[in-house]
N, CA, C and O of each residue as an XYZ file, in Angstrom:
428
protein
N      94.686     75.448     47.726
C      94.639     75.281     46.301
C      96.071     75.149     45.808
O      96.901     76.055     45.882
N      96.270     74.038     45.338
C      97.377     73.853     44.178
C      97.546     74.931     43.669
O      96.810     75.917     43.691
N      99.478     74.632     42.727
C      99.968     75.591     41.748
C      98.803     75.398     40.399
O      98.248     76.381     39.908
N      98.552     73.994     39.915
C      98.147     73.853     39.275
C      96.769     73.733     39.040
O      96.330     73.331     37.963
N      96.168     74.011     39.844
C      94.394     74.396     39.767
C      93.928     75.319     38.568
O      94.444     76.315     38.061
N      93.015     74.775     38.357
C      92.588     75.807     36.498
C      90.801     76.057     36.928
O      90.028     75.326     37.548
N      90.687     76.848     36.557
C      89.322     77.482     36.519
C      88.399     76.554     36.735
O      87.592     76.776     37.638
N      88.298     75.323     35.977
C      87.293     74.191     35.740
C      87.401     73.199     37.420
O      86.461     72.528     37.845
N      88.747     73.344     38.131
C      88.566     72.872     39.090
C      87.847     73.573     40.345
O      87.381     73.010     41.336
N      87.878     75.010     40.036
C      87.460     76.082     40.985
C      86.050     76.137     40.755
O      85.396     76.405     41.763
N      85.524     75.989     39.892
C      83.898     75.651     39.239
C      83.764     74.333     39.959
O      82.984     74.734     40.822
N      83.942     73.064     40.248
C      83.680     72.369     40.421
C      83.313     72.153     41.879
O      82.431     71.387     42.269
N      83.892     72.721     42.445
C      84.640     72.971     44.351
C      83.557     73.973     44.135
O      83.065     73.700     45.230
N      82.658     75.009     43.623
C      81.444     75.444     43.828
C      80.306     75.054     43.937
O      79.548     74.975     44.904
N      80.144     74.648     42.219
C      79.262     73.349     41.890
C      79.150     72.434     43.204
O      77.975     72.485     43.567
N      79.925     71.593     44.087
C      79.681     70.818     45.354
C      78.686     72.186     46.281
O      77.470     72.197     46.470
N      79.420     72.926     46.591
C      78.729     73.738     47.627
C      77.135     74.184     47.375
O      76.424     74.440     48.347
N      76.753     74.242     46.362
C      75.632     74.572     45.984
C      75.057     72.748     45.799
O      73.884     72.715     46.170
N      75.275     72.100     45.597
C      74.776     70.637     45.609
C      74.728     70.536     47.646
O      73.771     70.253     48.367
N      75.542     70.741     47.860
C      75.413     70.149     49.297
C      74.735     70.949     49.665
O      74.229     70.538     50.710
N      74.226     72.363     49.319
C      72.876     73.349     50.067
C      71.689     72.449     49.639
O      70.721     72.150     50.338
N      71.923     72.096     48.443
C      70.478     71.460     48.043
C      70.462     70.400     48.877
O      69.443     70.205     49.540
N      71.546     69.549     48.994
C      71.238     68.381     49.807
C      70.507     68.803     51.588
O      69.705     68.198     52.300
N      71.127     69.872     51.734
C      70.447     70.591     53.166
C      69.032     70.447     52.687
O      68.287     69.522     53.012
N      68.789     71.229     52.056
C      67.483     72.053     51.837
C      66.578     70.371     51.737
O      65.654     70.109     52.507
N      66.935     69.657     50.949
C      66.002     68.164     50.819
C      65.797     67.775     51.967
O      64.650     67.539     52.344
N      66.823     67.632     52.734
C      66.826     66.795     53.862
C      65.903     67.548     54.734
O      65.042     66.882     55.309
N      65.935     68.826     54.932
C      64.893     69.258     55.585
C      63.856     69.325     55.686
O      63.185     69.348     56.718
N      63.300     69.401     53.814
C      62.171     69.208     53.364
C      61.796     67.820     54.015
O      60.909     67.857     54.868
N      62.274     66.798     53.761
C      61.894     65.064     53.981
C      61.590     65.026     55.697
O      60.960     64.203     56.360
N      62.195     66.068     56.038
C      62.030     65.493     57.642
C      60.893     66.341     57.744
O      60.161     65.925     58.642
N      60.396     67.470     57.132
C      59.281     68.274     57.862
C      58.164     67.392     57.206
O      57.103     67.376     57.829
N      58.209     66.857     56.368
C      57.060     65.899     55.612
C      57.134     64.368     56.373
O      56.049     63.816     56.556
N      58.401     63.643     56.834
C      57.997     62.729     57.843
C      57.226     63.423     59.127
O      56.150     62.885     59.390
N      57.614     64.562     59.993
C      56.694     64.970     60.849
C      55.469     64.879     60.500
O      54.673     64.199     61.148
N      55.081     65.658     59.249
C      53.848     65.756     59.234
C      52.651     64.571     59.075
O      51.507     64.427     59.506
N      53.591     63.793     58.193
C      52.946     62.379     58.068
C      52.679     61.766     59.781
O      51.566     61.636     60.289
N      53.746     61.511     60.328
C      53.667     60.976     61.588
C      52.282     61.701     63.034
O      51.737     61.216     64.025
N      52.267     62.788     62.462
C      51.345     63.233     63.401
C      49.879     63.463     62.740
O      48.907     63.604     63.484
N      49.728     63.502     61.214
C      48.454     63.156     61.076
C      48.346     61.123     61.085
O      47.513     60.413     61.648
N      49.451     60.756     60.295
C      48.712     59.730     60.918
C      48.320     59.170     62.567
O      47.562     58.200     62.590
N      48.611     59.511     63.417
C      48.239     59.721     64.651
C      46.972     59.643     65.200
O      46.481     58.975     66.110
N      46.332     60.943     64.012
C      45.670     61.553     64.175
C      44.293     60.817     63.210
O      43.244     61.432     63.397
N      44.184     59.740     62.334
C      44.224     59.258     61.596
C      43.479     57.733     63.116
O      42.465     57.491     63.771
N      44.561     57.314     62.937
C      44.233     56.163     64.311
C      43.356     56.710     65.377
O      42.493     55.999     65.892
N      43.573     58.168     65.792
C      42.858     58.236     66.760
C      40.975     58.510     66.613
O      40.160     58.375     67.526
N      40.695     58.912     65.196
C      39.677     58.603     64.470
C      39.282     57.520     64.485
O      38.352     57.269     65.252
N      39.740     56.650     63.791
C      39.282     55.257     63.630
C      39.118     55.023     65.089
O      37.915     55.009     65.350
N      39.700     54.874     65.921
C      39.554     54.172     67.257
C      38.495     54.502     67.460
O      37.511     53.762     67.471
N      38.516     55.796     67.679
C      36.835     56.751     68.101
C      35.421     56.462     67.463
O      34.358     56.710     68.033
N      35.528     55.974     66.361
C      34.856     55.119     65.151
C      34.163     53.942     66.013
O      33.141     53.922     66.699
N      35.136     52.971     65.697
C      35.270     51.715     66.155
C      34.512     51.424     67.623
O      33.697     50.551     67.923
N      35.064     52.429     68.362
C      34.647     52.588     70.077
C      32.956     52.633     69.570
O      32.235     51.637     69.526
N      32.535     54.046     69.208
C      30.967     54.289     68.831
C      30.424     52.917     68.007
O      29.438     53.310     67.383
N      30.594     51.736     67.778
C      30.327     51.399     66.693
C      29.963     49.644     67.793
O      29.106     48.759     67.770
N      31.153     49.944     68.572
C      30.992     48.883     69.709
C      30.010     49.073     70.751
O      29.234     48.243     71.225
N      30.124     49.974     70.960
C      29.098     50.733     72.075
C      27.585     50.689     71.416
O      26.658     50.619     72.222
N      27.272     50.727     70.020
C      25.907     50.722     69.749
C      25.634     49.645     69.301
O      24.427     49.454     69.151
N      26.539     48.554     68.918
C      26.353     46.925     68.802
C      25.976     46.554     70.387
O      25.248     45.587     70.610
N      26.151     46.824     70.747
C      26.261     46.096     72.516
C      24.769     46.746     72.943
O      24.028     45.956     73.527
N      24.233     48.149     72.705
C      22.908     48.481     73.033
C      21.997     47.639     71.979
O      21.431     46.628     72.394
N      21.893     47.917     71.038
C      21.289     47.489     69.526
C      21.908     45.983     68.960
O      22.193     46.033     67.764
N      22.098     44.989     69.452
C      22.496     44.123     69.144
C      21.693     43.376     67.611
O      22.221     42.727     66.708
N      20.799     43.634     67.729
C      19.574     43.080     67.037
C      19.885     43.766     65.411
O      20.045     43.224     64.318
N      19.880     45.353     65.893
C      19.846     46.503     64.492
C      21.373     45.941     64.066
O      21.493     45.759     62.854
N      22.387     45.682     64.764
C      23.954     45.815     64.463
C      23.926     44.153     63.417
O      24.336     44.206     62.257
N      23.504     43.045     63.898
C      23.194     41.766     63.017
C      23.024     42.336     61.935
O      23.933     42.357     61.105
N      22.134     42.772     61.766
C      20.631     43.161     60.615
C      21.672     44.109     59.311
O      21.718     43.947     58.091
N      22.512     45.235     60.338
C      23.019     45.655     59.540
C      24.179     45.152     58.932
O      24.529     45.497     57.803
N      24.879     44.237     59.733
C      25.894     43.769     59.113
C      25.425     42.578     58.254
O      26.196     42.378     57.315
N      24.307     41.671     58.312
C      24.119     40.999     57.316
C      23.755     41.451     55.688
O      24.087     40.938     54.619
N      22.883     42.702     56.029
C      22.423     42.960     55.097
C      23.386     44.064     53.924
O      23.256     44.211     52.709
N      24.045     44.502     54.596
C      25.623     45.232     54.342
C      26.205     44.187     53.176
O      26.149     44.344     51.956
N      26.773     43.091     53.911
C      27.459     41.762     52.994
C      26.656     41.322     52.126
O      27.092     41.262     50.976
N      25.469     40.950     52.342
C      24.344     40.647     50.963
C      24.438     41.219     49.991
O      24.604     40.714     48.881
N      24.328     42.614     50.301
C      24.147     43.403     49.172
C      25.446     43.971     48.359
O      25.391     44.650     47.334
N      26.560     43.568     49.002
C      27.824     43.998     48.345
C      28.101     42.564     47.505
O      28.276     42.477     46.290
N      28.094     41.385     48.552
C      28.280     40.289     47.646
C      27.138     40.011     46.432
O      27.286     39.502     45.321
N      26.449     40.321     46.816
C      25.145     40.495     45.399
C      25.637     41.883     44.015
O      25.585     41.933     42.786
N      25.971     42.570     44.838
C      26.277     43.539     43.672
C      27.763     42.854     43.286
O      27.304     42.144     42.391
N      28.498     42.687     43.284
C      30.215     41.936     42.747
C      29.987     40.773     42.334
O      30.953     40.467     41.635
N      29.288     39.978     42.364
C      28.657     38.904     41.968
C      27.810     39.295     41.052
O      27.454     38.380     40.309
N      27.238     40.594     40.777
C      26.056     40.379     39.678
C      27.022     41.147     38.373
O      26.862     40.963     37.167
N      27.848     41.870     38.908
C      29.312     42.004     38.238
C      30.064     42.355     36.831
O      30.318     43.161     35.936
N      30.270     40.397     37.701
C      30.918     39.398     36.988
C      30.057     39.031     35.709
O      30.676     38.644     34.718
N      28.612     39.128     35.652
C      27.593     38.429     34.818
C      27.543     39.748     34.031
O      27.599     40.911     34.431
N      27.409     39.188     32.690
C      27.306     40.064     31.343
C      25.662     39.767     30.929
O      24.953     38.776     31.102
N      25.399     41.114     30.296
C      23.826     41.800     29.290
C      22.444     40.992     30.268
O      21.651     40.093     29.983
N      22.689     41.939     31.658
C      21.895     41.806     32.429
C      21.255     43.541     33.022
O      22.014     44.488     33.229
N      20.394     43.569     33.121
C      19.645     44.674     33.857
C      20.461     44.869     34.444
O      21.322     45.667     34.072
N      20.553     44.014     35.975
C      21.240     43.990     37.429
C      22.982     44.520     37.059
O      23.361     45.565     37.586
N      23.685     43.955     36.401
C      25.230     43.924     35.776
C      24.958     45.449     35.729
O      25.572     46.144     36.539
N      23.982     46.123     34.743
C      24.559     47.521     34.507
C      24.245     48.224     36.073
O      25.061     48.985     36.594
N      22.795     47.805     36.800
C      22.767     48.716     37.702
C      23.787     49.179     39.023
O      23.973     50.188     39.703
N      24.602     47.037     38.885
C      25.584     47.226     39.746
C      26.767     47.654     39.622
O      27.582     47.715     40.542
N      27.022     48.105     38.064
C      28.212     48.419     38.141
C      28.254     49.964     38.040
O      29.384     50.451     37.996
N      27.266     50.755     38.000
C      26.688     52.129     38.176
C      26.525     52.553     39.310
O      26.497     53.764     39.528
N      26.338     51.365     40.559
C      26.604     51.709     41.577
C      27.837     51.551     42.464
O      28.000     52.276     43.445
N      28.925     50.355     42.025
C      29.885     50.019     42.552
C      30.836     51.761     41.752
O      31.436     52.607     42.415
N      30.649     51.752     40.370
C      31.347     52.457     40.265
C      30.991     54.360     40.953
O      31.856     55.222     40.797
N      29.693     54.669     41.630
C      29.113     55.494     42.291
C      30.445     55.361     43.941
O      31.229     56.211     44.363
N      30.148     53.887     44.463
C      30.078     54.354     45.667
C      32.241     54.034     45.603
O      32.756     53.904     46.714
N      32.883     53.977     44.775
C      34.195     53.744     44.295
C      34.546     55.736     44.187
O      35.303     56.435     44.860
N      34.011     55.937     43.536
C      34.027     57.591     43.258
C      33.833     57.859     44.606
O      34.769     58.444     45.152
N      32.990     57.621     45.200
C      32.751     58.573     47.087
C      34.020     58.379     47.677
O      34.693     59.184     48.321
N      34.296     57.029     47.328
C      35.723     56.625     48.469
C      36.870     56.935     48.391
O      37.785     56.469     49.071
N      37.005     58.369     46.925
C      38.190     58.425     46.674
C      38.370     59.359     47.127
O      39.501     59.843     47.116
């Protein structure tokens, strides 16, 4: 420390030390929250795969039911978003009571 150092510079040279703890303390925080991200998503993929696997495996037994369901899956979604779009219809309110139903599940 200088002859000429005054109180306000000795505050300041603190002020850093307590900024650079915080900067510790963040940085630590950010890395224990990238871990955590990184290993649920992991964990995340390894779901879906497991999904996907069961899903292949019963298309390949059930070929017939797996069509059936996937056609009728797309019908009825493109029928409901399509009925939508159309205003002061029966169908319009029921589909949008249900889009907005199965929108709420997915959140």
């Amino acid at each position: 420390m200088s002859k000429n150092a005054t109180a306000t510079d000795i505050n300041i040279q603190e002020g850093d030390d307590k900024n650079v703890g915080r900067f510790d303390q963040a940085k630590k925080t950010l890395s224990t929250a990238k871990d955590s991200i990184t290993r649920n998503a992991g964990k995340l993929g390894e779901g879906v795969t497991s999904i996907a696997s069961d899903a292949t495996d019963y298309a390949k037994v059930n070929p017939g039911k797996a069509l059936a369901i996937a056609i009728g899956s797309g019908v009825a979604i493109g029928y409901l978003i399509g009925s939508a779009t159309r205003r002061n219809t029966f169908w319009t309110t029921i589909s949008g009571a249900v889009i907005g139903a199965v929108a709420d599940r997915l959140r």
